[in-house]
PyMOL Python script that loads the backbone (N, CA, C, O; Angstrom):
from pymol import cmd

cmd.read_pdbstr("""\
ATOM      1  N   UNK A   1       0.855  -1.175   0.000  1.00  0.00           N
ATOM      2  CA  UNK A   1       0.000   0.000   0.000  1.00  0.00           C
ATOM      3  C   UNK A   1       0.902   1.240   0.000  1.00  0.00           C
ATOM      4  O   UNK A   1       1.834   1.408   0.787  1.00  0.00           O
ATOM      5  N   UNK A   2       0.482   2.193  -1.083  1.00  0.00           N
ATOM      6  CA  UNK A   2       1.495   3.864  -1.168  1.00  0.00           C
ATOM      7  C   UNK A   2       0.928   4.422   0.391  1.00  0.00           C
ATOM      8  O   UNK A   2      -0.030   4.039   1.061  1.00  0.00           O
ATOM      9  N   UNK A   3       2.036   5.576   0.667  1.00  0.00           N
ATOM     10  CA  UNK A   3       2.005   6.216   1.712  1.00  0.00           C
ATOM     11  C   UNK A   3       0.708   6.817   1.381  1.00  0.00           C
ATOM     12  O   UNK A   3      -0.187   6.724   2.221  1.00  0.00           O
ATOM     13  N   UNK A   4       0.484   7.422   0.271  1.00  0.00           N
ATOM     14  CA  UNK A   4      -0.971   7.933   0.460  1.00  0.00           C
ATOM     15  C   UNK A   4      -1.748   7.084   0.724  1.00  0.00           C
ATOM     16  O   UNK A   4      -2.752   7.563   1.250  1.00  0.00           O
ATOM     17  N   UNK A   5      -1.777   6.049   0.616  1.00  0.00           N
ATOM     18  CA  UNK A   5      -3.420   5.484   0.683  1.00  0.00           C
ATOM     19  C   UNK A   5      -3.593   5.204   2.237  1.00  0.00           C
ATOM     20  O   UNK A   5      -4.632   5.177   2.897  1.00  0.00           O
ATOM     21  N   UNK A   6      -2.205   4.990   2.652  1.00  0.00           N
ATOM     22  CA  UNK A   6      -2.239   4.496   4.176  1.00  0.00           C
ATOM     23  C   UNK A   6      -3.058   5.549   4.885  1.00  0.00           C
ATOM     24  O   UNK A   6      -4.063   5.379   5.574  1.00  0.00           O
ATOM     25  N   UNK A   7      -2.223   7.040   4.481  1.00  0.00           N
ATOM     26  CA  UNK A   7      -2.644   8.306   5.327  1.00  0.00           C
ATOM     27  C   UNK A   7      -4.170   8.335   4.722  1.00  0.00           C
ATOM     28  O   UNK A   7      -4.902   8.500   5.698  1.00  0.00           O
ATOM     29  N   UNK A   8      -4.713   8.273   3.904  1.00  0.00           N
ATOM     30  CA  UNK A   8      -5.930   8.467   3.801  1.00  0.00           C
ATOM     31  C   UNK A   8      -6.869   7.527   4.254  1.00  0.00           C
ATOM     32  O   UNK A   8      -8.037   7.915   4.279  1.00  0.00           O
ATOM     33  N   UNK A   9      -6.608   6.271   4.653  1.00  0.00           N
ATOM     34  CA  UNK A   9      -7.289   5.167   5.445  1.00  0.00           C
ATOM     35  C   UNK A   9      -7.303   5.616   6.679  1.00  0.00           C
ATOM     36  O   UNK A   9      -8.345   5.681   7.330  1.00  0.00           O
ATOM     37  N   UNK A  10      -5.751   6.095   7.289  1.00  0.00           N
ATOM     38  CA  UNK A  10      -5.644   6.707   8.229  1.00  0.00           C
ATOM     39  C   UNK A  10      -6.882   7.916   8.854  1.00  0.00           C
ATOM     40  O   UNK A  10      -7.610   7.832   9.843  1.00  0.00           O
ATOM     41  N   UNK A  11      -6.788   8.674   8.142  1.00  0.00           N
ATOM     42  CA  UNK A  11      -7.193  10.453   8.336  1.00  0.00           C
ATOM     43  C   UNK A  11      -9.201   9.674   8.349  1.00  0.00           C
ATOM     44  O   UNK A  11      -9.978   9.968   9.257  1.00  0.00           O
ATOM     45  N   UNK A  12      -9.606   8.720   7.146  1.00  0.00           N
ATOM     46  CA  UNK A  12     -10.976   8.531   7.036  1.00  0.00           C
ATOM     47  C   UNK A  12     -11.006   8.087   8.434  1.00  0.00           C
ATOM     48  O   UNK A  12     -11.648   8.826   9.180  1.00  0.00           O
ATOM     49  N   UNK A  13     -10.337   6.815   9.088  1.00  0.00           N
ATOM     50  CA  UNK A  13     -10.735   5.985  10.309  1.00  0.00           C
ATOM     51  C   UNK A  13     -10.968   7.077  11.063  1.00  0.00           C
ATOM     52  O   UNK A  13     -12.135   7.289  11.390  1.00  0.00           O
ATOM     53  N   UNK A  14      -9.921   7.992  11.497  1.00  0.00           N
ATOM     54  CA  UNK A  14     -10.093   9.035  12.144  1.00  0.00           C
ATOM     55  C   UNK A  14     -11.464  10.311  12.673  1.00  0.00           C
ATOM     56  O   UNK A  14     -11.904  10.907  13.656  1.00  0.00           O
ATOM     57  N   UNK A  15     -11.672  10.121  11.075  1.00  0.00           N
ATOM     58  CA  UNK A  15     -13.262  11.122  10.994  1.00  0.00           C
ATOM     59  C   UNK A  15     -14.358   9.980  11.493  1.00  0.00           C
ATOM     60  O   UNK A  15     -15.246  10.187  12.321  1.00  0.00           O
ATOM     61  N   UNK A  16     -14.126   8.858  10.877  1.00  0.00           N
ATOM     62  CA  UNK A  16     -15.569   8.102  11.702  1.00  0.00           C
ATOM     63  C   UNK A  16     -15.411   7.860  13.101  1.00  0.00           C
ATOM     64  O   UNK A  16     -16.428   7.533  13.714  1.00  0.00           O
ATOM     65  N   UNK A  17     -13.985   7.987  13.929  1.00  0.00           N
ATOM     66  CA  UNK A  17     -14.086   7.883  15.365  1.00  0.00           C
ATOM     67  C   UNK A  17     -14.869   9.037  15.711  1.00  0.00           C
ATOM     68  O   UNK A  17     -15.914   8.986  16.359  1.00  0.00           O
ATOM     69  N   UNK A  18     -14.291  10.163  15.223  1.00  0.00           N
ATOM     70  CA  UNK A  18     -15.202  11.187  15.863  1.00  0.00           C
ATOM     71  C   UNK A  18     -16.321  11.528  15.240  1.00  0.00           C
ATOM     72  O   UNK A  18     -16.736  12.667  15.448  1.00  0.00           O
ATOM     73  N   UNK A  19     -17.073  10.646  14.340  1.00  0.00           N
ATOM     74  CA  UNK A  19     -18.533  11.039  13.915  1.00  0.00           C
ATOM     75  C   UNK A  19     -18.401  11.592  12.927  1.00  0.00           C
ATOM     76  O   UNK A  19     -19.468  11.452  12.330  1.00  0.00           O
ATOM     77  N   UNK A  20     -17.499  12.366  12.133  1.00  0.00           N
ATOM     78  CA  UNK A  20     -17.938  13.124  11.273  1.00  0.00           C
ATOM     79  C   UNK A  20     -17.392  12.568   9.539  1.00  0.00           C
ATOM     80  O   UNK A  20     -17.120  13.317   8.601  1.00  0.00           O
ATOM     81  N   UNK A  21     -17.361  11.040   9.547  1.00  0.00           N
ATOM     82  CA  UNK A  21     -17.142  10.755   8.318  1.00  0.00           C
ATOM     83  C   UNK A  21     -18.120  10.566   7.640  1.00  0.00           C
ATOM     84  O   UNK A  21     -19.079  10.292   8.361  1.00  0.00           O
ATOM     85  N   UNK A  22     -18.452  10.578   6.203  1.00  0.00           N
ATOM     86  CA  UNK A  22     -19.596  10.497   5.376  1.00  0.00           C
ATOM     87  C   UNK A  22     -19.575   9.113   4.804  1.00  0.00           C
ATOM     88  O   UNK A  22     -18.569   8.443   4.566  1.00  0.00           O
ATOM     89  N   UNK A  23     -20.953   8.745   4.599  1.00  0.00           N
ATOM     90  CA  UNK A  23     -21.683   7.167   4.644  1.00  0.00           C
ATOM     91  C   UNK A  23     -22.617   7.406   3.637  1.00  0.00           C
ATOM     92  O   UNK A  23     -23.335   8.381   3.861  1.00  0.00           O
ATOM     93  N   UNK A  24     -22.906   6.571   2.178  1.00  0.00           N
ATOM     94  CA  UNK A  24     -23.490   6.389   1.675  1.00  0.00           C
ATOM     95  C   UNK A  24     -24.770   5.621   2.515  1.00  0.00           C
ATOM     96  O   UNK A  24     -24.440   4.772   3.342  1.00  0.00           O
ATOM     97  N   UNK A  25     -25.569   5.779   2.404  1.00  0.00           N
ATOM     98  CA  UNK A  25     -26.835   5.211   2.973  1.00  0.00           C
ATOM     99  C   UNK A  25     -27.784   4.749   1.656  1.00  0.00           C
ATOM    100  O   UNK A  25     -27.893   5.288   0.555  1.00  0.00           O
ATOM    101  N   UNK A  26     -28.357   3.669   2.144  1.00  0.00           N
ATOM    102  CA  UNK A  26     -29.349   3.412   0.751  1.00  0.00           C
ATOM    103  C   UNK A  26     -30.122   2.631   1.120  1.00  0.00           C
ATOM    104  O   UNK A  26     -29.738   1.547   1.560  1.00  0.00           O
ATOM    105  N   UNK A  27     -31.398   2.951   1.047  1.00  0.00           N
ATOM    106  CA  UNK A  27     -32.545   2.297   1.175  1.00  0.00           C
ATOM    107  C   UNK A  27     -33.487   1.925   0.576  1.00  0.00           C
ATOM    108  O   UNK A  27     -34.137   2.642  -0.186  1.00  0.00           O
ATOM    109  N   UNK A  28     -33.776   0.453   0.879  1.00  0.00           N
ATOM    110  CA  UNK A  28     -34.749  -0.101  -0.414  1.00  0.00           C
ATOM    111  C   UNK A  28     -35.720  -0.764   0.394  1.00  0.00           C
ATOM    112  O   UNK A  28     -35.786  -1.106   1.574  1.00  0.00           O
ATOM    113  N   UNK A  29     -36.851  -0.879  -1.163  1.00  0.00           N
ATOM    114  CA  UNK A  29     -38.239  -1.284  -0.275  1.00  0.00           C
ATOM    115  C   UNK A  29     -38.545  -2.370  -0.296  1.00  0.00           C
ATOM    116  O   UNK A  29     -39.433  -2.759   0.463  1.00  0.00           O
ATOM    117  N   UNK A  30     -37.815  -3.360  -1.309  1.00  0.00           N
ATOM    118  CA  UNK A  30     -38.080  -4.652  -1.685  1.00  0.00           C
ATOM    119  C   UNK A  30     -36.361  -5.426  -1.563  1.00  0.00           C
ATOM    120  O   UNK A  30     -35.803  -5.280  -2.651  1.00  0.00           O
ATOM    121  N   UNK A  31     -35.749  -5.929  -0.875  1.00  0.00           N
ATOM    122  CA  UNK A  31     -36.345  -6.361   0.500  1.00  0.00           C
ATOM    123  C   UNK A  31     -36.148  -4.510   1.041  1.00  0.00           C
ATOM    124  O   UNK A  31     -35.832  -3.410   0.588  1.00  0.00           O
ATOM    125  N   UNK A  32     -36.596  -5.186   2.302  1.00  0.00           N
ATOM    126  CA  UNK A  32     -37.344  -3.986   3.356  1.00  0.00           C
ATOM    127  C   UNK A  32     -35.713  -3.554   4.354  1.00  0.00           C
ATOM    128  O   UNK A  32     -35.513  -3.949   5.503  1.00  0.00           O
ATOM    129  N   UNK A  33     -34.996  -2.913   3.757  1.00  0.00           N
ATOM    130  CA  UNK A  33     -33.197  -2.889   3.976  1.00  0.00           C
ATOM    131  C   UNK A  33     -33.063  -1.361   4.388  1.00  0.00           C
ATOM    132  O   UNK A  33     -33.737  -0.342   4.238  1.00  0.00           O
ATOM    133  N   UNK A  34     -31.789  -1.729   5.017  1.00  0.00           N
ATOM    134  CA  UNK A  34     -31.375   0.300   4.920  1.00  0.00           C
ATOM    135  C   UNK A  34     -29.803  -0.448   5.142  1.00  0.00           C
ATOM    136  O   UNK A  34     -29.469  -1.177   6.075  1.00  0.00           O
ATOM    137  N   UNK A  35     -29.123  -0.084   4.169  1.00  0.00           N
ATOM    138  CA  UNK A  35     -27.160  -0.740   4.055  1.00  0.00           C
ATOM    139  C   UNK A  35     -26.608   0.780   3.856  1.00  0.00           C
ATOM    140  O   UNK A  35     -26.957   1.784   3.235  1.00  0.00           O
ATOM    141  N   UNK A  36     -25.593   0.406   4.695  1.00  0.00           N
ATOM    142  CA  UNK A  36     -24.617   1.512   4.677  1.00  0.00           C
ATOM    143  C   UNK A  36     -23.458   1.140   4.273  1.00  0.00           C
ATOM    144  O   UNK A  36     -23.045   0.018   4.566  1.00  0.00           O
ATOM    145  N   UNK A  37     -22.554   2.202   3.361  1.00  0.00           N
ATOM    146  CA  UNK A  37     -21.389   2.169   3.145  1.00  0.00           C
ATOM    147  C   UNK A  37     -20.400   3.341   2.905  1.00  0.00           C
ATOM    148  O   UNK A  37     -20.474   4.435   2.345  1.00  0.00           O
ATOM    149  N   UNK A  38     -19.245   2.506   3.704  1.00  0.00           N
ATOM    150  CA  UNK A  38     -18.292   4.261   3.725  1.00  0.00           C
ATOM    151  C   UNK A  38     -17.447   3.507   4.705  1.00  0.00           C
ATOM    152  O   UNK A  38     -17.315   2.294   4.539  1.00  0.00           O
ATOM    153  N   UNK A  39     -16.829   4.141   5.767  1.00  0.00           N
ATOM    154  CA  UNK A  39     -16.856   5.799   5.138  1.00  0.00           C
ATOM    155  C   UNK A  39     -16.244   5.756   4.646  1.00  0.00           C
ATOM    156  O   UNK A  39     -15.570   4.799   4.266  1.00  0.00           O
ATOM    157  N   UNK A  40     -16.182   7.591   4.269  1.00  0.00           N
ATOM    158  CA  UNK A  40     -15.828   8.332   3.410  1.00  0.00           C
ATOM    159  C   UNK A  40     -15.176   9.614   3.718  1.00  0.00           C
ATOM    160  O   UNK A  40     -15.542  10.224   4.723  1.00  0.00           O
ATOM    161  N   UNK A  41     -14.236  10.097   2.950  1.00  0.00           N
ATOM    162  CA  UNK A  41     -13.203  11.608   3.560  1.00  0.00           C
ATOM    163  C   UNK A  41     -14.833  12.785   3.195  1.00  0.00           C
ATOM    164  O   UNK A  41     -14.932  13.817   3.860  1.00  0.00           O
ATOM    165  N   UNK A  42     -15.522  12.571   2.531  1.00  0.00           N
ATOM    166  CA  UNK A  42     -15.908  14.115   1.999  1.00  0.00           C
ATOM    167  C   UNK A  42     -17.262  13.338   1.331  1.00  0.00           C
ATOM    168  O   UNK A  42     -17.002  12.203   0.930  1.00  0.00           O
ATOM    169  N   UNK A  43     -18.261  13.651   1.204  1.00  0.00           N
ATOM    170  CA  UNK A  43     -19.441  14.009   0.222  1.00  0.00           C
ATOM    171  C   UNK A  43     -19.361  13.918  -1.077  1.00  0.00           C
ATOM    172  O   UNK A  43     -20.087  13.071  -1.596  1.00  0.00           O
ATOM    173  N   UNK A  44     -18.648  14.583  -1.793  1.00  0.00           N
ATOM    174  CA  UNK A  44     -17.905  14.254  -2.708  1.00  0.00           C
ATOM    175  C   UNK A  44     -17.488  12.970  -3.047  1.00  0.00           C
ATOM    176  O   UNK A  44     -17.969  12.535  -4.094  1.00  0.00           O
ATOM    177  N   UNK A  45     -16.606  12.141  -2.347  1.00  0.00           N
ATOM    178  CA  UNK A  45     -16.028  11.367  -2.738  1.00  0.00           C
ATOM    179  C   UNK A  45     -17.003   9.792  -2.605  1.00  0.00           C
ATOM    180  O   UNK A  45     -16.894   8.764  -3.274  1.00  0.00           O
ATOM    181  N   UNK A  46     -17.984  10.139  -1.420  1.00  0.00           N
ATOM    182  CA  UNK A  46     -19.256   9.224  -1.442  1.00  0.00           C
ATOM    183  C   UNK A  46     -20.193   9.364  -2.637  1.00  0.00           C
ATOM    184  O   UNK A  46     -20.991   8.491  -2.980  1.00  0.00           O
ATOM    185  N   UNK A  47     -20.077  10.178  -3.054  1.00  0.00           N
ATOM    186  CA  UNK A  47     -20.825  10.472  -3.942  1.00  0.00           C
ATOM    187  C   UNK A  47     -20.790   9.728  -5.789  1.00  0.00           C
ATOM    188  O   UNK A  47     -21.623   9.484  -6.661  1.00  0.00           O
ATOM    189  N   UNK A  48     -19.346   9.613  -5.622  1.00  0.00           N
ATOM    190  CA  UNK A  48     -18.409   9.231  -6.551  1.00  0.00           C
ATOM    191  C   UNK A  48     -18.861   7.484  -6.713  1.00  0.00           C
ATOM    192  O   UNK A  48     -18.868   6.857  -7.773  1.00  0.00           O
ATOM    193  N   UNK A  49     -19.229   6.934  -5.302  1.00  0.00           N
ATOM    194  CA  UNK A  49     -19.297   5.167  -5.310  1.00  0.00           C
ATOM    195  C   UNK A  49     -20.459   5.241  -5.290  1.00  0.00           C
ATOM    196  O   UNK A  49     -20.911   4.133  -5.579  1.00  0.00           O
ATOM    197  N   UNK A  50     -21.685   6.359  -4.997  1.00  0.00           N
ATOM    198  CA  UNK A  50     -22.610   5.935  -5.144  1.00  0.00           C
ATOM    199  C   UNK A  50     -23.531   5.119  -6.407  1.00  0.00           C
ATOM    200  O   UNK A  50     -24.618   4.566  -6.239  1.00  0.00           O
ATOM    201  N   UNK A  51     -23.107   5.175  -7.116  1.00  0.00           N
ATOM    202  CA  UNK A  51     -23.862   4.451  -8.506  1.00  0.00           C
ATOM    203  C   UNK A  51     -23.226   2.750  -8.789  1.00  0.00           C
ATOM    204  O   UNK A  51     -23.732   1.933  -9.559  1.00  0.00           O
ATOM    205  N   UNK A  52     -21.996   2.537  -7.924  1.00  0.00           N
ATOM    206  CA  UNK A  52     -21.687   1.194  -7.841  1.00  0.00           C
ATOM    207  C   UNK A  52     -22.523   0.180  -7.137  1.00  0.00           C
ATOM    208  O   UNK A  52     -23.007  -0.886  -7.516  1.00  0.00           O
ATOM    209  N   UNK A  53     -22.558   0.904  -5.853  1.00  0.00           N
ATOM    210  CA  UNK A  53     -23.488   0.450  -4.920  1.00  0.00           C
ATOM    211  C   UNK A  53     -24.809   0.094  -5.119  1.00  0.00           C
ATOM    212  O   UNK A  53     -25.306  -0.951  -4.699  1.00  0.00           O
ATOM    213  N   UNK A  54     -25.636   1.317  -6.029  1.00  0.00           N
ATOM    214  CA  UNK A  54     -26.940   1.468  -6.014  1.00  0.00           C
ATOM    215  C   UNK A  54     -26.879  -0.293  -7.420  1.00  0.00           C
ATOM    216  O   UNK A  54     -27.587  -1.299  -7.368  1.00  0.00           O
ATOM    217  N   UNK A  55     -25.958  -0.006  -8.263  1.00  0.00           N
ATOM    218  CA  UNK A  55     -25.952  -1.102  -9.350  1.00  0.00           C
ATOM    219  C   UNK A  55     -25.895  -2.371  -8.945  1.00  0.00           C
ATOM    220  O   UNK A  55     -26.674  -3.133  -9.518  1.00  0.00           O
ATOM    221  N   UNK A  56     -24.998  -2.954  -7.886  1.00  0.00           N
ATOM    222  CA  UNK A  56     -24.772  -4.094  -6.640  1.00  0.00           C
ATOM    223  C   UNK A  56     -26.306  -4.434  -6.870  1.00  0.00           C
ATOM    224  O   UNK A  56     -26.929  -5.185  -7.620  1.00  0.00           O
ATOM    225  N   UNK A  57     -26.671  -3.365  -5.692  1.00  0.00           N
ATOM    226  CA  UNK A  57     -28.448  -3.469  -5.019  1.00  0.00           C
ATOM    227  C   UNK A  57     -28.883  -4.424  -6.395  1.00  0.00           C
ATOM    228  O   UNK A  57     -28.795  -5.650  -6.461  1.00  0.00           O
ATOM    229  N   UNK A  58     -29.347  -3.551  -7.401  1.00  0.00           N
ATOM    230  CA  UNK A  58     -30.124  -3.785  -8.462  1.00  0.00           C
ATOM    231  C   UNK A  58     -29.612  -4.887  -9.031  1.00  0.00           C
ATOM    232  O   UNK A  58     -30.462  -5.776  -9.098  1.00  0.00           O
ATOM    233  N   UNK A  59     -28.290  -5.270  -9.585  1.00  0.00           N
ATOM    234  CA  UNK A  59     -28.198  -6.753  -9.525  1.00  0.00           C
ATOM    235  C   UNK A  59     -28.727  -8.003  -8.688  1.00  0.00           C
ATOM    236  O   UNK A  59     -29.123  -9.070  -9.155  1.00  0.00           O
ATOM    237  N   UNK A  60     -28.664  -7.718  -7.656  1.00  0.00           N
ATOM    238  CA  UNK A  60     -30.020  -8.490  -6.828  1.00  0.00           C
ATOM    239  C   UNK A  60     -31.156  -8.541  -6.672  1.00  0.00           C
ATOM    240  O   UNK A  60     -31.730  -9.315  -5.905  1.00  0.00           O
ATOM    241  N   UNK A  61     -31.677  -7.701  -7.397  1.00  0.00           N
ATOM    242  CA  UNK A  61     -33.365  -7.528  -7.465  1.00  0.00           C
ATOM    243  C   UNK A  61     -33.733  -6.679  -6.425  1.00  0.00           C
ATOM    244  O   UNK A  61     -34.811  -6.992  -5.920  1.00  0.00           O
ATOM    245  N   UNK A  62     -33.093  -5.541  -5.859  1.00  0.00           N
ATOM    246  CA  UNK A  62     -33.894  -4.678  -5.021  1.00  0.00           C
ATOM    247  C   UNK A  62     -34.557  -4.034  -5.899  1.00  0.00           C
ATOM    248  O   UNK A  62     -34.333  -4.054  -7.109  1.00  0.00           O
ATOM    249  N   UNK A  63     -35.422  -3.420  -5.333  1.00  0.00           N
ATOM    250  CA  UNK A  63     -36.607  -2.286  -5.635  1.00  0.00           C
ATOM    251  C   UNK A  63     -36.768  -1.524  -4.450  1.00  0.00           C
ATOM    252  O   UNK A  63     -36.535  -1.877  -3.294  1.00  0.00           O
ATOM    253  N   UNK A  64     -37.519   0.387  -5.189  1.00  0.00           N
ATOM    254  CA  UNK A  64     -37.503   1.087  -4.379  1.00  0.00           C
ATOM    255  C   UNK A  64     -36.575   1.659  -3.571  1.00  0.00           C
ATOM    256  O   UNK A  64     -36.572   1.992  -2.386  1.00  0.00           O
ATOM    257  N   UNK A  65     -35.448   1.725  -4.841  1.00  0.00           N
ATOM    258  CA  UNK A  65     -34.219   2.406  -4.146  1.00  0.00           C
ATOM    259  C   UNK A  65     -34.126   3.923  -3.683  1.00  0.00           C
ATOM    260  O   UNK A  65     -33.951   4.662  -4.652  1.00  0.00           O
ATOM    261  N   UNK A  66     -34.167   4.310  -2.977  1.00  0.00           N
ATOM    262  CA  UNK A  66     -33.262   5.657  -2.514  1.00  0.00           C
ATOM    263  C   UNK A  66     -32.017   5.468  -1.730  1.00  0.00           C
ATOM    264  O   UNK A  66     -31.787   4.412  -1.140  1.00  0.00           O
ATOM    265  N   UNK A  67     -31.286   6.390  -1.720  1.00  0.00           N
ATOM    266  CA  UNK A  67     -29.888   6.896  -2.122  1.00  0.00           C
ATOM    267  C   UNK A  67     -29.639   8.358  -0.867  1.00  0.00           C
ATOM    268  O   UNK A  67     -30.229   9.405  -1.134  1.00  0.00           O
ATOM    269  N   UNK A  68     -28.832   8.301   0.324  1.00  0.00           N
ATOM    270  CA  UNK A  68     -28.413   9.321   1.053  1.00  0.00           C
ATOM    271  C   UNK A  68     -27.154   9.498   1.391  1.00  0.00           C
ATOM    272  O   UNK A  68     -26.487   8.699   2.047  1.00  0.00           O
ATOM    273  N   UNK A  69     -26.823  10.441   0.999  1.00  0.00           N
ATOM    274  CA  UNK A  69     -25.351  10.532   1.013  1.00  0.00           C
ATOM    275  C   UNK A  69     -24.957  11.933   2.537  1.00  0.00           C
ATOM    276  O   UNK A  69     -25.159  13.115   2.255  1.00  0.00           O
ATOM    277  N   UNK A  70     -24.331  11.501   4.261  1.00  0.00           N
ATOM    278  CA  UNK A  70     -24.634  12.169   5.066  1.00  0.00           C
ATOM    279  C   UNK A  70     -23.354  11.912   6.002  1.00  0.00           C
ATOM    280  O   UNK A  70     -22.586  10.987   5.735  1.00  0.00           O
ATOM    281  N   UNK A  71     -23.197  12.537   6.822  1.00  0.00           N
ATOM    282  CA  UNK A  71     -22.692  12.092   8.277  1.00  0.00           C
ATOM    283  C   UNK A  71     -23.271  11.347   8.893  1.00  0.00           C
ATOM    284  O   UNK A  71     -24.499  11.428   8.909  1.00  0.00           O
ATOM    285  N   UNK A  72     -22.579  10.317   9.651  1.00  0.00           N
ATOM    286  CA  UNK A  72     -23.618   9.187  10.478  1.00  0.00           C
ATOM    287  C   UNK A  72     -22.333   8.550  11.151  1.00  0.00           C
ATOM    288  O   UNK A  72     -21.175   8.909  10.940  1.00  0.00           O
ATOM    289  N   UNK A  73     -22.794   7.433  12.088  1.00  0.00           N
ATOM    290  CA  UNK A  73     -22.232   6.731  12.783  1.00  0.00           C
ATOM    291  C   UNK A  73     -22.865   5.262  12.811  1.00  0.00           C
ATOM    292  O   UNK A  73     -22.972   4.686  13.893  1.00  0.00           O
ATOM    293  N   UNK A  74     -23.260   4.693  11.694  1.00  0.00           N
ATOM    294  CA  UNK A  74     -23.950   3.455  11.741  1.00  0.00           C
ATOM    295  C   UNK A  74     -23.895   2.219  12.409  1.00  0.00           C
ATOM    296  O   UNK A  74     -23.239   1.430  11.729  1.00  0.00           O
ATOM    297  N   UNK A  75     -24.326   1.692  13.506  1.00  0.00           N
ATOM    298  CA  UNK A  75     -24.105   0.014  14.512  1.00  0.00           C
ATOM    299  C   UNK A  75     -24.270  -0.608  13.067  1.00  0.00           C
ATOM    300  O   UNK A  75     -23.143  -1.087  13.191  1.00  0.00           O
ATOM    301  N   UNK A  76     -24.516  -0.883  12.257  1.00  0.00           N
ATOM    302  CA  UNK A  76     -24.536  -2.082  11.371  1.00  0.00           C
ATOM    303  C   UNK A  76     -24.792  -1.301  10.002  1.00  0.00           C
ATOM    304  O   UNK A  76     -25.266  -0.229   9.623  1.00  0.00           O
ATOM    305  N   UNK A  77     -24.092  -2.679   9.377  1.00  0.00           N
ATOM    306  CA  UNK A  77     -23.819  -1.549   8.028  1.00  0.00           C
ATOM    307  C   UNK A  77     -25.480  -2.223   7.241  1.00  0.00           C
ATOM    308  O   UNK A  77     -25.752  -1.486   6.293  1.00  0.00           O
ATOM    309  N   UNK A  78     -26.359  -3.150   7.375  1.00  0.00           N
ATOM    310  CA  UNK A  78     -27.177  -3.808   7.017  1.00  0.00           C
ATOM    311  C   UNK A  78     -28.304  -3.729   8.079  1.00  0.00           C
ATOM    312  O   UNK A  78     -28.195  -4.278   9.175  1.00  0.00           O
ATOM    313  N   UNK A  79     -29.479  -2.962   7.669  1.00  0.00           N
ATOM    314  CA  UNK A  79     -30.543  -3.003   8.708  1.00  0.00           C
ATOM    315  C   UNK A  79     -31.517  -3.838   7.719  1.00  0.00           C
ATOM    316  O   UNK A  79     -31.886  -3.434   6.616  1.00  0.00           O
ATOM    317  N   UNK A  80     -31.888  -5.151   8.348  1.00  0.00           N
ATOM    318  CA  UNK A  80     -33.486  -5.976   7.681  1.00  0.00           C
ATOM    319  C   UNK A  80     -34.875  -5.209   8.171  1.00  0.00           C
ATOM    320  O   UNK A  80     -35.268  -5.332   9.331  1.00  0.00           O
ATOM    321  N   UNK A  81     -35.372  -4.648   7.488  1.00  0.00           N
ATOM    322  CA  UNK A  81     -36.709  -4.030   8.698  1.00  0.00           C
ATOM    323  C   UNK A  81     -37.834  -4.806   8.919  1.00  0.00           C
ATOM    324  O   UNK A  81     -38.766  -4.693   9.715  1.00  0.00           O
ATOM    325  N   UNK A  82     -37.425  -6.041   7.608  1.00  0.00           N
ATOM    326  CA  UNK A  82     -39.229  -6.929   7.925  1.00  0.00           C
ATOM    327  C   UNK A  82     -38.206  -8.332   8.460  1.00  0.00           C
ATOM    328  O   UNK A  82     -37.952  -9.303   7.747  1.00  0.00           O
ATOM    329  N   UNK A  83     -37.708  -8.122   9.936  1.00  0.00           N
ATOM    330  CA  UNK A  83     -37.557  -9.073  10.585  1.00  0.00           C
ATOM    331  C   UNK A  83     -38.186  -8.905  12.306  1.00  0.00           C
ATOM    332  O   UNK A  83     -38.086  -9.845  13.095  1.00  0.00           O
TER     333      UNK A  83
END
""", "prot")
cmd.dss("prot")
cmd.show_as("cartoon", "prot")
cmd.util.cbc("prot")
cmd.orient("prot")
């Protein structure tokens, strides 16, 4: 791994200790989900993976996607809601 990537794994871990790293969020209605992924240095740069992610989903047959791109601190990166 280059020194950059270290420091930037570095500097991201850093922002999600203290809360303020950014998390793609995405929620679908079919199954009944809310998955998170990140973090992320900036908004921007979540923003950038968002259409990989959302494509993932849809290769599996979700439906009723929306898409939030925020600050968060997520317990699980996978919420089931119809359990």
């Amino acid at each position: 791994m280059k020194l950059a990537e270290q420091i930037e794994e570095a500097f991201t871990s850093y922002l999600e200790k203290l809360g303020v790293a950014w998390w793609v969020e995405i929620v679908t209605a079919e199954p009944a989900c809310t998955y998170y992924f990140g973090p992320f240095m900036s908004a921007k740069e979540a923003e950038l993976y968002r259409g990989g992610y959302v494509e993932d989903l849809e290769g599996e047959d979700a439906r009723g996607i929306a898409v939030y791109i925020h600050r968060c601190q997520p317990k699980q990166l996978t919420v089931a809601s119809d359990l």
